[in-house]
C-alpha positions as CSV (number, residue, x, y, z in Angstrom):
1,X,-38.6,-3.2,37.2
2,X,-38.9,-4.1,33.4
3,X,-38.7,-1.1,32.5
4,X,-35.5,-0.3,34.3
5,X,-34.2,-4.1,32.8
6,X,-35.0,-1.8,29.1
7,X,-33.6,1.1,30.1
8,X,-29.8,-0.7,31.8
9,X,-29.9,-3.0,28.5
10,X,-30.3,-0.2,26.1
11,X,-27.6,1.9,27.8
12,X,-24.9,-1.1,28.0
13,X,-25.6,-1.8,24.3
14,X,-25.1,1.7,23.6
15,X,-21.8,2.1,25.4
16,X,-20.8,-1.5,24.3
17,X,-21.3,0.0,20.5
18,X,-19.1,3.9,21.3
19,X,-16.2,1.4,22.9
20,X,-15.9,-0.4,19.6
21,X,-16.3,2.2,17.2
22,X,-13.5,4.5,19.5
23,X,-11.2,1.3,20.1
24,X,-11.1,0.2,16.7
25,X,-12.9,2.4,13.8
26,X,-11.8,6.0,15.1
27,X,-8.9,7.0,13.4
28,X,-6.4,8.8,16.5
29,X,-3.8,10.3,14.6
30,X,-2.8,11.3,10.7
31,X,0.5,11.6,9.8
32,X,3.7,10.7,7.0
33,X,6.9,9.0,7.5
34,X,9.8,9.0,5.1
35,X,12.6,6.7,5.0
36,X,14.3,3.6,3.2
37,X,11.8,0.8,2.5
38,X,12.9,-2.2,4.0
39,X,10.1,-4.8,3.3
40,X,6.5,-5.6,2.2
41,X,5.1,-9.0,2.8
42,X,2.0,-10.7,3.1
43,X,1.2,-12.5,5.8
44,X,-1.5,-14.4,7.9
45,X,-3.4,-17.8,8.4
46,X,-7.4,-16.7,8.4
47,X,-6.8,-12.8,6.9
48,X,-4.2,-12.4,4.8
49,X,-2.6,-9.2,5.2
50,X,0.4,-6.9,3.8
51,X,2.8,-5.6,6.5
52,X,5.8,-3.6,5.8
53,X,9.0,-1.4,7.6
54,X,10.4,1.5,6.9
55,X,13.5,2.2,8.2
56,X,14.3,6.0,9.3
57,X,17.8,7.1,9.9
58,X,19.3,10.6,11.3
59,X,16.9,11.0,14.2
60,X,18.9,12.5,17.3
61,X,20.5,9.8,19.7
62,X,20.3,10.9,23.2
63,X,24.2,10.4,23.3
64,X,25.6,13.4,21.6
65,X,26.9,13.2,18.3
66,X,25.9,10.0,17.4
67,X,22.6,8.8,14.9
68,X,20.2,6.2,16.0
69,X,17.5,4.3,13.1
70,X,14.4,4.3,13.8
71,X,12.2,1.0,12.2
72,X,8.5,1.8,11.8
73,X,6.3,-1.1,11.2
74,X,2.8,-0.8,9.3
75,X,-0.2,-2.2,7.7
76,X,-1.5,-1.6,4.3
77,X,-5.0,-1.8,3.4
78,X,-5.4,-1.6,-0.2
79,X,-3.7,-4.3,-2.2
80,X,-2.7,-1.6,-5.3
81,X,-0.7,0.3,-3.2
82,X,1.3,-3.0,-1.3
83,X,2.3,-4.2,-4.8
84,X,3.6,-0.9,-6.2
85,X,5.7,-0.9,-2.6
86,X,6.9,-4.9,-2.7
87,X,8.3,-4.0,-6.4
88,X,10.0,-0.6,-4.8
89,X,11.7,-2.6,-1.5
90,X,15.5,-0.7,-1.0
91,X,14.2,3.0,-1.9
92,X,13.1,6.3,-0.5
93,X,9.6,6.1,0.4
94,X,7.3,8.8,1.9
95,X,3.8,7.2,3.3
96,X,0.8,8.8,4.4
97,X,-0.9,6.4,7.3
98,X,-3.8,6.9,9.8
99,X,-3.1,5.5,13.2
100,X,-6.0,3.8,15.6
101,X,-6.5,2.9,19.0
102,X,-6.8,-0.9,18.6
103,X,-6.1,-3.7,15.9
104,X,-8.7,-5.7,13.7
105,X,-7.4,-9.2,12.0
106,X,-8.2,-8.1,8.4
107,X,-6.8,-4.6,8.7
108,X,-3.3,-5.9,9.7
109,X,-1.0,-6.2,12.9
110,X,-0.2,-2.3,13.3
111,X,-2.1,0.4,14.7
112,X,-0.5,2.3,11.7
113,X,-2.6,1.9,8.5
114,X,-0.7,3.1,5.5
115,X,-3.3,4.2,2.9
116,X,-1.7,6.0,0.0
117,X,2.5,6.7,-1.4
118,X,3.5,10.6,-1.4
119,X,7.1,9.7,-3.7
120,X,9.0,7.3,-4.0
121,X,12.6,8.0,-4.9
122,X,16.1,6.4,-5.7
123,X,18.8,6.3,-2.4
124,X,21.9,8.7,-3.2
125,X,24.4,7.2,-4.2
């Protein structure tokens, strides 16, 4: 019977430790997302974190002829790269991000995790 008490806590613990590292340190998905910057702030009581939107226009409406906008809210990680985007608010951004299962309090509120700027350009005029 102990050993079987050794055996059922050792396998728990193990399965406990895949669930966390899936839910929240696996990265799902990789991807980049162009559009007009709309903010970068930071925010929280306990973690302070920077959270930003990017607002995407001329995706297909399901109503034809018409354009709907498209807000995509993220998380940034590293402060360098939050600054260079809070001084840059109002232009053409493209951003690489990594998207996880779950949230962690010091990475930020999103699932999407922007980690480094591809251009950043002026809006036509």
């Amino acid at each position: 019977m102990n050993t079987f008490l050794k055996i059922a806590t050792g396998v728990v613990i193990a399965g406990l430790v895949v669930f966390i590292l899936f839910r929240y340190f696996f990265v799902f998905g990789r991807g980049v997302k162009a559009g007009e910057l709309n903010y970068v702030v930071e925010k929280g009581y306990l973690f302070k974190t920077y959270e930003g939107k990017l607002i995407q226009s001329g995706i297909r409406s399901k109503a034809p002829g018409s354009v709907q906008s498209y807000e995509f809210e993220f998380s940034i990680a590293d402060p360098a790269i939050a600054k260079k985007l809070m001084v840059n608010s109002g232009k053409m951004v493209q951003l690489h991000y990594k998207e996880y299962v779950g949230t962690l309090p010091w990475r930020g509120y999103s699932n999407f995790v922007v980690d480094s700027i591809l251009s950043i350009t002026d809006l036509p005029r």
